[in-house]
N, C-alpha and C positions, 0 to 999 in steps of 0.2 A: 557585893555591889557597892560601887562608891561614887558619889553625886559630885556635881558642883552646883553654886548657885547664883542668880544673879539676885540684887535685893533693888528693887526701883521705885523712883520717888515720882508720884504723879502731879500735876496742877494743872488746872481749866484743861483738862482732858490732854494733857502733852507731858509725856514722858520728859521729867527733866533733868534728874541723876539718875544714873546707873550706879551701882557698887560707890556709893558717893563723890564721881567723876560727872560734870556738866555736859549732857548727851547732846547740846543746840548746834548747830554749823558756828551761829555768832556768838563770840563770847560775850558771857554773863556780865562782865563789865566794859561792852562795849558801850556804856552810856544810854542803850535805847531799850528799856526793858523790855519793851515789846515786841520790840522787834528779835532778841533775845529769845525770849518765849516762843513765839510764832515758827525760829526757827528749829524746835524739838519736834521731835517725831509724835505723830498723833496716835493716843492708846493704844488703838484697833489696829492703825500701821506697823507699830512699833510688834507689837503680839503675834498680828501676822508673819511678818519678817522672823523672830527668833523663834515661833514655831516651827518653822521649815526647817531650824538650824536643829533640832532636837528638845527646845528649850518646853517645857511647861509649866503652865500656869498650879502654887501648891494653896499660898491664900491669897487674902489680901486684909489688908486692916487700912483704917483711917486714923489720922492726929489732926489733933487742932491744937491751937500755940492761941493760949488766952492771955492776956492781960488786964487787971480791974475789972474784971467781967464780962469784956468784947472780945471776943473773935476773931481776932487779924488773920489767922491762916487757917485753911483748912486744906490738908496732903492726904493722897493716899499712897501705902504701898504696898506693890505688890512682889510676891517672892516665886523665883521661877528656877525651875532644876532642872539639868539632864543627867544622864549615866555620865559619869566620866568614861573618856577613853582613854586605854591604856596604850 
C-alpha cells in the first residue's frame, strides 16, 4: 500500500498553505493581509471538502516562531493521507 500526503499550514482557523503552496483565492501579496487571509478556506471547510476526496486526517502539531521571548506566530499543522491510486 502506498499513501500520498498533503502537509497544511493553519492560522486563525484558515487553512493557509497547502504542500507549501498559498491555498487564499487572493494573493498573499495583494497588499491587504486580510483580506488575504479571509480568503483561505476555513479548517472544518477545508477538512470537510478533502475528506470526501479520500483524504485523512494522521496528526497535527503546533509551532510558534519566538523572538526575545515574544511570540509573534503561532501555526498549526496538520498532516493528511490517502491510498495512492494506482
Amino acid at each position: 500500500m502506498q499513501f500520498e500526503y498533503l502537509v497544511c499550514q493553519t492560522q486563525y482557523s484558515r487553512v493557509t498553505f497547502v504542500n507549501g503552496e498559498w491555498h487564499g483565492s487572493v494573493a498573499l501579496n495583494s497588499g491587504d493581509w486580510q483580506l488575504a487571509l479571509d480568503s483561505c478556506p476555513d479548517v472544518w471547510e477545508y477538512l470537510n471538502q478533502v475528506g470526501s476526496l479520500g483524504w485523512q486526517l494522521v496528526t497535527a502539531a503546533q509551532s510558534t516562531i519566538t523572538t526575545e521571548g515574544q511570540t509573534s506566530q503561532v501555526s498549526h499543522q496538520l498532516f493528511l493521507r490517502r491510498e495512492r491510486m494506482s
